[in-house]
C-alpha positions as CSV (number, residue, x, y, z in Angstrom):
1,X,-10.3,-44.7,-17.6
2,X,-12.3,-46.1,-20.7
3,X,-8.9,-46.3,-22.7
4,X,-7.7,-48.2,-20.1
5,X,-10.3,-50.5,-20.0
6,X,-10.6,-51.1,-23.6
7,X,-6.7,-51.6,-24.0
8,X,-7.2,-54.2,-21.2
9,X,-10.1,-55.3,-23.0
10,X,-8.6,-55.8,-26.1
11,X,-5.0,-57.6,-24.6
12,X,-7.2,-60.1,-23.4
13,X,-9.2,-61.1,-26.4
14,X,-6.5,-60.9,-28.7
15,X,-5.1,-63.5,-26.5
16,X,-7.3,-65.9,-27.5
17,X,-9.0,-64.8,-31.0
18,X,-4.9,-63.6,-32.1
19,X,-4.2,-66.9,-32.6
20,X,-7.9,-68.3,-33.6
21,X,-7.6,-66.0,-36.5
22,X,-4.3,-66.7,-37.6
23,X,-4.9,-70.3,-37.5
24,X,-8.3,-69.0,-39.6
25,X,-6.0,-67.3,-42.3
26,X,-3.8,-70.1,-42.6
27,X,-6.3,-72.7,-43.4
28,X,-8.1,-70.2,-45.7
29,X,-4.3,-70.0,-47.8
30,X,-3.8,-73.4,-47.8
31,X,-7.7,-74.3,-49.0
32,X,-7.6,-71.6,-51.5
33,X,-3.7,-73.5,-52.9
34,X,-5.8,-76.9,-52.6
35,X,-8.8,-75.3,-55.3
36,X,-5.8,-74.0,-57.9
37,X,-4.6,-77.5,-57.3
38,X,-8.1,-79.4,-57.8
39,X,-8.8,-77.0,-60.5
40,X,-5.2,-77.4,-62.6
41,X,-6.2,-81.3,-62.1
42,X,-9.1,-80.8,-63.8
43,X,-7.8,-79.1,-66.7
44,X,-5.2,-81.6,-67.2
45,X,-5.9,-84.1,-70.4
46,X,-5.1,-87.6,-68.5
47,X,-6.5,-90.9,-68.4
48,X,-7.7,-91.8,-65.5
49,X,-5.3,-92.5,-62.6
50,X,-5.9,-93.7,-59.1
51,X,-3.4,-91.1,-57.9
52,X,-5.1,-88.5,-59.5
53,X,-8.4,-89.6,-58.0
54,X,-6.8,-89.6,-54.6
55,X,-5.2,-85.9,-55.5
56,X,-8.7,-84.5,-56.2
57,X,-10.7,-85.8,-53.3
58,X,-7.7,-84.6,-50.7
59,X,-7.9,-81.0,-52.2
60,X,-11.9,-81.1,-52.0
61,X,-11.2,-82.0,-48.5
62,X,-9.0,-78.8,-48.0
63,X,-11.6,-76.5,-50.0
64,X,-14.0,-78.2,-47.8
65,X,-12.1,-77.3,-44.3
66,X,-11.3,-73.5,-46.0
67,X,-15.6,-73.3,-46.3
68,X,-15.7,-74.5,-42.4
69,X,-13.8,-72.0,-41.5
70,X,-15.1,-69.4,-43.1
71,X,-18.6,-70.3,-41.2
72,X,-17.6,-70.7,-38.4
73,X,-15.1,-67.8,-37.5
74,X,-17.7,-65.2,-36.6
75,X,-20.0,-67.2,-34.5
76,X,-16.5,-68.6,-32.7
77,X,-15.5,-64.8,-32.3
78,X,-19.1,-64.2,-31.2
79,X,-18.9,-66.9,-28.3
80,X,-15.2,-66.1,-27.5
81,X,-16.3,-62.4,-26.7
82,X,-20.3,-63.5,-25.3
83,X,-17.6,-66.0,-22.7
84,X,-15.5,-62.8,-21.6
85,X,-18.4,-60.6,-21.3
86,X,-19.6,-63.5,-18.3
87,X,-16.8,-64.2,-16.6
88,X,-15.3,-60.8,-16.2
89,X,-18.6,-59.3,-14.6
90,X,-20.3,-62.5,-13.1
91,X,-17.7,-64.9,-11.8
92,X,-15.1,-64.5,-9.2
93,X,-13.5,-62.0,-11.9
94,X,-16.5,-60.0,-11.5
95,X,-16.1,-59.7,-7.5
96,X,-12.8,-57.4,-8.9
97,X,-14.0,-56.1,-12.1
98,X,-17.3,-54.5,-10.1
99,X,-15.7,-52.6,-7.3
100,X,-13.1,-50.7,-9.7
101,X,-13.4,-46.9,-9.5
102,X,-15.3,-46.8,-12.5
103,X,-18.6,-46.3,-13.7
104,X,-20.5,-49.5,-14.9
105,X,-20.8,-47.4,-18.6
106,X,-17.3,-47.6,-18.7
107,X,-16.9,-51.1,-17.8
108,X,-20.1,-52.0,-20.6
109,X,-18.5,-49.4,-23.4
110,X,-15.1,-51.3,-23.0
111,X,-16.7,-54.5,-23.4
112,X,-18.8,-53.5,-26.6
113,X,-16.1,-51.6,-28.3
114,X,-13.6,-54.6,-27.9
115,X,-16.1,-57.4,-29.1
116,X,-17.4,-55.2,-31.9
117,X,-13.6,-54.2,-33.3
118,X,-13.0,-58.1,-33.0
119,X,-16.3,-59.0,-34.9
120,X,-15.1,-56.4,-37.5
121,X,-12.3,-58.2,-38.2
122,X,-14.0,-61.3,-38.3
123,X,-16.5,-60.4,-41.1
124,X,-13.1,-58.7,-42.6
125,X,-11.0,-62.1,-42.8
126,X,-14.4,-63.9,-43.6
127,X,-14.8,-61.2,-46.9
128,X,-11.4,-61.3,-47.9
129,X,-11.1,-65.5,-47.1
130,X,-14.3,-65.4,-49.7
131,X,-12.9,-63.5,-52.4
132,X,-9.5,-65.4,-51.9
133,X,-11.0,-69.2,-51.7
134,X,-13.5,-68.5,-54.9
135,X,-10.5,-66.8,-56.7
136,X,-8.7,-70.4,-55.8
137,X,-11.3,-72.7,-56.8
138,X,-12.1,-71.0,-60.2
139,X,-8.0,-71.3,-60.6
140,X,-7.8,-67.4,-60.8
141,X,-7.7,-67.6,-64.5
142,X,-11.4,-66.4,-65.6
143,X,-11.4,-62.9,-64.1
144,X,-13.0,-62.4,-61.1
145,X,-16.6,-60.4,-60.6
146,X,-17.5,-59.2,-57.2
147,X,-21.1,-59.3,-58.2
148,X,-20.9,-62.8,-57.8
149,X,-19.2,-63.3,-54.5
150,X,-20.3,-64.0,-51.6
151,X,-19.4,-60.7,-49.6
152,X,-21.6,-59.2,-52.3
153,X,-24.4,-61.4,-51.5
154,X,-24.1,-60.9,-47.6
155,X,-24.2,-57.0,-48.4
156,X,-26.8,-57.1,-51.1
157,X,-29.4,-59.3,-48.6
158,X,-28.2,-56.6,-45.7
159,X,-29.1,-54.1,-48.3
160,X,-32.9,-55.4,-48.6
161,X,-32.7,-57.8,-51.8
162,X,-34.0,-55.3,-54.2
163,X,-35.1,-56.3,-56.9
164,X,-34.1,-53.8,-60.0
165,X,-30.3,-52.6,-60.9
166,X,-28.9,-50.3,-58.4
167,X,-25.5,-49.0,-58.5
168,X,-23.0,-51.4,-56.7
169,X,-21.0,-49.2,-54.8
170,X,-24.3,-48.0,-53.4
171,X,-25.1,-51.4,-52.6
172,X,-22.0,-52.2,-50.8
173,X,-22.0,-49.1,-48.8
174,X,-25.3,-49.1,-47.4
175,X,-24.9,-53.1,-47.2
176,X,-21.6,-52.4,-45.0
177,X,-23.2,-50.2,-42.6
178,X,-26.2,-52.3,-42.3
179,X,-24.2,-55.8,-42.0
180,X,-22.1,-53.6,-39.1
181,X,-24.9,-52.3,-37.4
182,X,-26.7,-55.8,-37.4
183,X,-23.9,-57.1,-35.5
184,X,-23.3,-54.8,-33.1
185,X,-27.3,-55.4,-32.2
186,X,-26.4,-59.0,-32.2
187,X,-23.1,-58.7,-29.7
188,X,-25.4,-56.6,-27.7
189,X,-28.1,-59.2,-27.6
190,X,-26.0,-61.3,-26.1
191,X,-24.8,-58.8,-23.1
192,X,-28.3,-58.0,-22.8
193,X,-29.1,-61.6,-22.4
194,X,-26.2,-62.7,-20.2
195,X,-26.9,-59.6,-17.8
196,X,-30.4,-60.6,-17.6
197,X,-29.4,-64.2,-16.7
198,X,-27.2,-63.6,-14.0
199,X,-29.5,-60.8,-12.6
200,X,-32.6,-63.2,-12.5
201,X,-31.4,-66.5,-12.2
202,X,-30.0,-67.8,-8.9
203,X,-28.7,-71.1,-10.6
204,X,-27.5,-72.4,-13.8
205,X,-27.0,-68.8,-14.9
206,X,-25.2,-69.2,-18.2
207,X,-27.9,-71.7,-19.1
208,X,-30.8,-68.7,-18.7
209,X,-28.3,-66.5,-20.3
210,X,-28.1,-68.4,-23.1
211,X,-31.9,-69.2,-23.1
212,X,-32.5,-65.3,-22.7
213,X,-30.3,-64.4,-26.0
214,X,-32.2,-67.2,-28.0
215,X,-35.5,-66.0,-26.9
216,X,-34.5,-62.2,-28.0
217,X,-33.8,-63.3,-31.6
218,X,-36.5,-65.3,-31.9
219,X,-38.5,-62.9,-31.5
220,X,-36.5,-60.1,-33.2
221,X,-36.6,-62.8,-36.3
222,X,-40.3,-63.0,-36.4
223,X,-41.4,-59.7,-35.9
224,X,-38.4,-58.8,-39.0
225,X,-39.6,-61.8,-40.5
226,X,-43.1,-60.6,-40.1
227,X,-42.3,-56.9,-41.4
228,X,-40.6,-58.4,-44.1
229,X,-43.2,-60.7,-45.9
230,X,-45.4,-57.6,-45.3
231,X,-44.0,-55.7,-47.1
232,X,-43.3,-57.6,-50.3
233,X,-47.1,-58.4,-50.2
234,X,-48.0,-54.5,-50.6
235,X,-44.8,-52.8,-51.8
236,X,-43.3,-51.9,-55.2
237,X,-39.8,-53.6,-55.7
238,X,-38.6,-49.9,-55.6
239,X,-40.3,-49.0,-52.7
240,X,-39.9,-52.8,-50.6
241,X,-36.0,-52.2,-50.9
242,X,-36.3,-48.2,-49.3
243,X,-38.7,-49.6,-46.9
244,X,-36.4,-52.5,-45.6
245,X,-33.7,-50.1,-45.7
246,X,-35.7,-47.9,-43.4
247,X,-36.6,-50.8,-41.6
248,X,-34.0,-52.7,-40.7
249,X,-31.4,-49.5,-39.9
250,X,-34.2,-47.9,-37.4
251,X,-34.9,-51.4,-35.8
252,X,-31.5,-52.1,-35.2
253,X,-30.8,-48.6,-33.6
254,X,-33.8,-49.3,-31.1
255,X,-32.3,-52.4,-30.4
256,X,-29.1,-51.3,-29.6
257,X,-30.2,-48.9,-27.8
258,X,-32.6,-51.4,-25.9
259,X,-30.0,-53.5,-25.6
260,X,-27.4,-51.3,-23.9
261,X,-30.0,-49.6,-21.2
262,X,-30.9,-52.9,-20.1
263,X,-27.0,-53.9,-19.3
264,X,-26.4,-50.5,-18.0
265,X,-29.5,-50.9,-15.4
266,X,-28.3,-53.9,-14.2
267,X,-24.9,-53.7,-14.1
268,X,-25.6,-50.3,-12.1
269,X,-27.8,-52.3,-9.3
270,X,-24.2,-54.5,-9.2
271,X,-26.0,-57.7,-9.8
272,X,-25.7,-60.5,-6.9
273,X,-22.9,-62.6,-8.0
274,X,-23.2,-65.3,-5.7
């Protein structure tokens, strides 16, 4: 019955973040073709010319809409799952999706394996949209050096920020897993959070979910935060990035863990969806 559920699952977010992300891709090709164009402009020897002028500022504009994008896709994929995960348990949908002959686990698994597959792809389109849209704007004629991307940097900062040469396939391997983890913590914030609204809440339920799923990574953020500072205050650079390492990986386990038993208790007490 799970595969059921997640194929279902999956059908019906692909019918909204399908197109989303082609849309996505598209904009990311045609920002990357307006940074060859801005930067061929560039290297051109010409007086100055108002049509030139006009050239350059539209292809800043498409580099500029290509960046939007790119900040913007995950945290739309985020909501676009968060929005499914409500109104498939606690609207009218939820009168139907409750009383199948299933165990809430199921229903919750479903839910977490579809939004985290779709996140993946997200921060996969984002990565390769990066690599694509620098590789544009620096005209694709200097060589290119992953050490200065931003994927790198997301994975390096997931990794701890150490501070002394470390191998970068290390780097990028532990920085993966972390970066994944992280946001399957953070998609199961947000069920957490939603579940907790609807249980608790009689009114203006989304509004306390929402509220809820700030208040969680606020304080996540500041104890981390906390943690963090901490430690490069008292640590080696060697030792802060194994301790972050540590840190961060066994926090975020808790927190999925956490996370999941407290959508799993509610969801099992079939929460009052009036």
């Amino acid at each position: 019955m799970l595969g059921k559920l997640l194929r279902y699952d999956l059908r019906a977010l692909a019918r909204i973040l399908g197109p989303i992300h082609l849309i996505a891709i598209a904009v990311i090709i045609m920002a990357t073709l307006c940074g060859l164009t801005g930067y061929w402009l560039d290297e051109l020897i010409v007086d100055s010319l108002d049509i030139v002028d006009i050239i350059s500022v539209s292809m800043m504009l498409g580099v500029g809409s290509g960046v939007v994008v790119l900040a913007c896709l995950v945290p739309a994929t985020f909501v676009v799952v968060i929005h499914r995960f409500y109104a498939n348990l606690f609207t009218d949908q939820g009168y139907l999706t409750l009383t199948l002959p299933v165990r809430a686990s199921e229903i919750v698994w479903a839910k977490v394996i579809a939004g985290f597959l779709w996140l993946v792809v997200s921060m996969i389109v984002v990565s390769g949209g990066s690599i694509l849209l620098a590789q544009g704007i620096g005209g694709m004629a200097d060589g290119f050096d992953f050490a200065d991307s931003l994927p790198y940097w997301m994975m390096r900062s997931s990794f701890g920020w150490g501070y002394h040469d470390l191998p970068d396939a290390l780097i990028v391997t532990v920085g993966t897993f972390l970066t994944l983890l992280s946001a399957l913590a953070a998609l199961l914030m947000g069920y957490a959070g939603f579940t907790l609204g609807a249980t608790l809440a009689r009114q203006h339920k989304v509004a306390c979910g929402i509220a809820l799923t700030l208040g969680l990574s606020w304080i996540v953020s500041t104890f981390s935060g906390t943690i963090d500072l901490t430690a490069s205050l008292v640590a080696p650079d060697y030792v802060l990035t194994l301790l972050l390492q540590a840190f961060h990986f066994i926090r975020d386990v808790i927190l999925c863990a956490g996370y999941l038993c407290i959508t799993l208790y509610c969801l099992s007490k079939r929460v009052n969806l009036r």
